[in-house]
N, CA, C and O atoms as CSV, one atom per row, in Angstrom:
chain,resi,resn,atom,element,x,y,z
A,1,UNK,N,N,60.445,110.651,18.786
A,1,UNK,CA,C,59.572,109.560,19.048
A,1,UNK,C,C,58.376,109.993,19.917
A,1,UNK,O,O,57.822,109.194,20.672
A,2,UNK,N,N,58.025,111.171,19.803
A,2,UNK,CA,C,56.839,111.591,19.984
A,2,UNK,C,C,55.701,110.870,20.512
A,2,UNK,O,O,55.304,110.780,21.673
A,3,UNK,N,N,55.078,110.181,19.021
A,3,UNK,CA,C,54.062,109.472,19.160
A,3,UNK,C,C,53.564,107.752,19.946
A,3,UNK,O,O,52.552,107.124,20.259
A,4,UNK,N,N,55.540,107.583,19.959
A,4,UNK,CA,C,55.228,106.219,20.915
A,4,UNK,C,C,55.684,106.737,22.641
A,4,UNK,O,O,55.455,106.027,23.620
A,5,UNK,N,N,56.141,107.665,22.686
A,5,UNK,CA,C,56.302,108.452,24.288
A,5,UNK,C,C,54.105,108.917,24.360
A,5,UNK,O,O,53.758,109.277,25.484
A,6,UNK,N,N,53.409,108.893,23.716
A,6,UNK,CA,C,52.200,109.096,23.759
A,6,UNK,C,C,51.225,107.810,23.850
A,6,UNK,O,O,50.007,107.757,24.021
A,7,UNK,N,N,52.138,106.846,23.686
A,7,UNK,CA,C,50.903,105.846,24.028
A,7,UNK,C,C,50.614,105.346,25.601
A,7,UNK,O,O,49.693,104.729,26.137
A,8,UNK,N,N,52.048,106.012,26.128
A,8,UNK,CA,C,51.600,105.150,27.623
A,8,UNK,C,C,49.924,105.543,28.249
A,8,UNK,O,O,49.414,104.567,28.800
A,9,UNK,N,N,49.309,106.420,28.237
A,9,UNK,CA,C,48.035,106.591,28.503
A,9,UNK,C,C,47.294,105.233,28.440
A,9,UNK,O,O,46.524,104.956,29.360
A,10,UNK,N,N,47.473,104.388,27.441
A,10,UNK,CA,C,46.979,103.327,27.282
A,10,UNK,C,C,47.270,102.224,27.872
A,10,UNK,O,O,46.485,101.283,27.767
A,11,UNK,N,N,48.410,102.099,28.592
A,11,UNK,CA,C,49.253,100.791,29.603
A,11,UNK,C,C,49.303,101.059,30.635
A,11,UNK,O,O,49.720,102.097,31.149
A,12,UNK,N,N,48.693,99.751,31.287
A,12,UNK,CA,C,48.636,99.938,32.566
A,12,UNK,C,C,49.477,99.155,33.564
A,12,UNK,O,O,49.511,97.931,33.431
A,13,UNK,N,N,49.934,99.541,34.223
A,13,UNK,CA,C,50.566,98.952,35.269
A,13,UNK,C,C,52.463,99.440,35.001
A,13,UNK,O,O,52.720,99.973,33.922
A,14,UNK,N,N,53.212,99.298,35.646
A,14,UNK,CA,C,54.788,100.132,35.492
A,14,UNK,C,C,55.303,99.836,34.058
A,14,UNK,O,O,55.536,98.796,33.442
A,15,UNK,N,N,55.391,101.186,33.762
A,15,UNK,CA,C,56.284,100.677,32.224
A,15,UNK,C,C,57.090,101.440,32.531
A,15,UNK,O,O,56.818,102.259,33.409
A,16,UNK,N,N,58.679,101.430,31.755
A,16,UNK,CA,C,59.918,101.539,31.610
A,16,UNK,C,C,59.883,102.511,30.398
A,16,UNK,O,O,60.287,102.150,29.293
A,17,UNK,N,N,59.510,103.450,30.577
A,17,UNK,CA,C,59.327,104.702,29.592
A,17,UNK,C,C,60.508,104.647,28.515
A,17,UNK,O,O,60.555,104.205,27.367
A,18,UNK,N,N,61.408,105.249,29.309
A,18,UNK,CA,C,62.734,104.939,28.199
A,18,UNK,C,C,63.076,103.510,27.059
A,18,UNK,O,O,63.291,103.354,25.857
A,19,UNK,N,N,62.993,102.893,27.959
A,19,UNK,CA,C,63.110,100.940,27.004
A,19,UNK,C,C,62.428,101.586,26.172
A,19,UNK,O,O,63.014,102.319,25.375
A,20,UNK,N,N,60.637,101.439,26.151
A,20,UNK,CA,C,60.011,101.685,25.323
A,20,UNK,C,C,60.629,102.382,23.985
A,20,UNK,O,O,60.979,102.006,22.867
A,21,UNK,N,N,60.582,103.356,24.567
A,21,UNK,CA,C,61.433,104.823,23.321
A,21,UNK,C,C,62.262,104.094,22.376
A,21,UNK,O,O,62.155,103.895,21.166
A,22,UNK,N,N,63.385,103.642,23.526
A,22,UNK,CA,C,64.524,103.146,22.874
A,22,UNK,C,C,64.618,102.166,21.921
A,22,UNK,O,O,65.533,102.193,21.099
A,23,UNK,N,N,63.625,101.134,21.928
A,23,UNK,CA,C,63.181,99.984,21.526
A,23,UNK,C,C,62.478,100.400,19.649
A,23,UNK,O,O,62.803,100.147,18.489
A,24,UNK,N,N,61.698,100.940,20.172
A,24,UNK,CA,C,60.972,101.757,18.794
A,24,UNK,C,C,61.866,102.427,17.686
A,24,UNK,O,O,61.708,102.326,16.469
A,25,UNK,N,N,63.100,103.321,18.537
A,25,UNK,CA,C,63.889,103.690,18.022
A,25,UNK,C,C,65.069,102.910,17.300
A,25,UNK,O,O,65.771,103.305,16.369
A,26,UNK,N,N,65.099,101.804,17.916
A,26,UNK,CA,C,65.781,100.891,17.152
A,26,UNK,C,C,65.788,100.310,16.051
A,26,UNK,O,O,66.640,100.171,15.174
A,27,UNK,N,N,64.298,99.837,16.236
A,27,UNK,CA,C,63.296,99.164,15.212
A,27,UNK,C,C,63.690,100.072,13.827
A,27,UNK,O,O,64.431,99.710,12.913
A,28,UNK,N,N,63.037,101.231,13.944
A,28,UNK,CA,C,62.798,102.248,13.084
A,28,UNK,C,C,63.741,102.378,12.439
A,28,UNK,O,O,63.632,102.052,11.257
A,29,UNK,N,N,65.228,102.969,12.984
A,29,UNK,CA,C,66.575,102.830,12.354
A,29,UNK,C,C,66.473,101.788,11.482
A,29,UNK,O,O,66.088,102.102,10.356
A,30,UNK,N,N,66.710,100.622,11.684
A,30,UNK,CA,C,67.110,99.346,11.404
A,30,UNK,C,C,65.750,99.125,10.166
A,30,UNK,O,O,65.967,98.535,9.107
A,31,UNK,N,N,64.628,99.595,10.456
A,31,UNK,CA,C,64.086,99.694,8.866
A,31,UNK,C,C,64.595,100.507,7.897
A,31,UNK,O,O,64.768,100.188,6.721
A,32,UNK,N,N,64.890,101.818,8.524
A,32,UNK,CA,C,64.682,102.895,7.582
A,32,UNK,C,C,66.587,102.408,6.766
A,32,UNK,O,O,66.851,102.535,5.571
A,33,UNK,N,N,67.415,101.971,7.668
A,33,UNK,CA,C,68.510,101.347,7.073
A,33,UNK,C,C,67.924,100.431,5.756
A,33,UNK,O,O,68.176,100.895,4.644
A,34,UNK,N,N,67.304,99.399,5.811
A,34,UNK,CA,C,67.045,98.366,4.975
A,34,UNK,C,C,66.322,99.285,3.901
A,34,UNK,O,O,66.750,99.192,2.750
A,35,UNK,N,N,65.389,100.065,4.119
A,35,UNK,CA,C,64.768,100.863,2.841
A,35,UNK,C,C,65.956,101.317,1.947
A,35,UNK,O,O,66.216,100.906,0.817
A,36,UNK,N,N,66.606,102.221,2.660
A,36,UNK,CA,C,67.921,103.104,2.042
A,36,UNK,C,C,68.767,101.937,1.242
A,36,UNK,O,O,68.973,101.957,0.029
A,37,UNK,N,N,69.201,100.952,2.121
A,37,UNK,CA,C,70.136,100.184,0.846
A,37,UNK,C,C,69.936,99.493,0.153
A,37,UNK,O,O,69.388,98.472,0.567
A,38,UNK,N,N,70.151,99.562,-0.880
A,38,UNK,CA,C,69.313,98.746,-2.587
A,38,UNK,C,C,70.268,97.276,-2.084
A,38,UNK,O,O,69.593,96.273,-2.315
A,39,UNK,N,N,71.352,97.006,-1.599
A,39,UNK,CA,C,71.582,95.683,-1.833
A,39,UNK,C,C,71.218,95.435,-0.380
A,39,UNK,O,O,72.229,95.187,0.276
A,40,UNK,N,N,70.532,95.428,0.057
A,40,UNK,CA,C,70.553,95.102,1.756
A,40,UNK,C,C,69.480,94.127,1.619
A,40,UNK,O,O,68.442,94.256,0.969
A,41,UNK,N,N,69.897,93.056,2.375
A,41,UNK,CA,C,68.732,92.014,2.517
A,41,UNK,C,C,67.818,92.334,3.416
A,41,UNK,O,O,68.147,92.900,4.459
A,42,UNK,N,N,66.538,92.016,3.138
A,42,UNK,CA,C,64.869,92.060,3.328
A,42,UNK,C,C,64.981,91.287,4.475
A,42,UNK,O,O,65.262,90.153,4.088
A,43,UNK,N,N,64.911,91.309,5.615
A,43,UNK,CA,C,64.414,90.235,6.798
A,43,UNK,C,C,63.124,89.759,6.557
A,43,UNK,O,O,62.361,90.620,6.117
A,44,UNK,N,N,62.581,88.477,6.739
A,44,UNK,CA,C,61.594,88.228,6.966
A,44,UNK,C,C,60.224,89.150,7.464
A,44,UNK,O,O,60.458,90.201,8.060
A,45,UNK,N,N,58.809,88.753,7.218
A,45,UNK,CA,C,58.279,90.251,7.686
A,45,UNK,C,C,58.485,89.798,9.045
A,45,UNK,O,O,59.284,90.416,9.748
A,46,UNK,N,N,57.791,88.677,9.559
A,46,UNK,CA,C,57.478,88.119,10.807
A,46,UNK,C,C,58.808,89.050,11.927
A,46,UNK,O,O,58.664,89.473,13.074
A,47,UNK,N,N,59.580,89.084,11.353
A,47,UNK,CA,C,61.522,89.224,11.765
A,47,UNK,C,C,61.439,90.789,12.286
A,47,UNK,O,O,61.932,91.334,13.274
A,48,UNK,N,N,60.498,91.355,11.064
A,48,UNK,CA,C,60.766,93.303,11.250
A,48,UNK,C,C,59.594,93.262,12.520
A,48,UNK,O,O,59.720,94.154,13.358
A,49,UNK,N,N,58.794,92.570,12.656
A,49,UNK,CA,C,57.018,92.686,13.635
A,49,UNK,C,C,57.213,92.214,14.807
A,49,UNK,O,O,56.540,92.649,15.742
A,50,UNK,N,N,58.201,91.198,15.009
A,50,UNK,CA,C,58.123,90.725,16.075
A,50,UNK,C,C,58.451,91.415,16.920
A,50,UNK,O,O,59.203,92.350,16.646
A,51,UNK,N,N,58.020,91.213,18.221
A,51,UNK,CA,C,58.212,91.895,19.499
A,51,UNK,C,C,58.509,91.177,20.481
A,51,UNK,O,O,57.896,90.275,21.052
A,52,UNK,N,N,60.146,91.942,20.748
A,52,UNK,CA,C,61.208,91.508,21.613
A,52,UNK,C,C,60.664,91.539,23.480
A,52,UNK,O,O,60.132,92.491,24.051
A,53,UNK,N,N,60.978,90.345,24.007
A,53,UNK,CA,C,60.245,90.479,24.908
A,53,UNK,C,C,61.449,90.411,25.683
A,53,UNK,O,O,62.364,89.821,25.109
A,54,UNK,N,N,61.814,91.042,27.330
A,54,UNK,CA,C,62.524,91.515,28.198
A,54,UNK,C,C,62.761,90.317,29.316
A,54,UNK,O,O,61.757,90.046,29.975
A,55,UNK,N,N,63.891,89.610,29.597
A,55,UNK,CA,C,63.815,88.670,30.369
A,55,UNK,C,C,64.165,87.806,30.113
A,55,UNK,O,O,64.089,86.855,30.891
């Protein structure tokens, strides 16, 4: 996860480096799962985009 450990340059104020990572990494799995299985249901797009907020 390279390229999202590269965006903090752009955020300002304390971020939680790891969450971040981890978060992305989740996401990603959990698509690349749904690509791979021919019977696997499609979530909504809104569902795959949304962004989980902490709190």
């Amino acid at each position: 996860m390279p390229h999202v450990a590269g965006i903090f340059t752009d955020i300002e104020g304390p971020v939680d480096h790891g969450a971040l990572v981890a978060y992305a990494r989740k996401k990603l799995t959990r698509r690349l799962d749904i690509i791979t299985e021919a019977d696997a249901e499609v979530p909504p797009v809104d569902d795959l985009v949304a962004i989980e907020r902490a709190g």
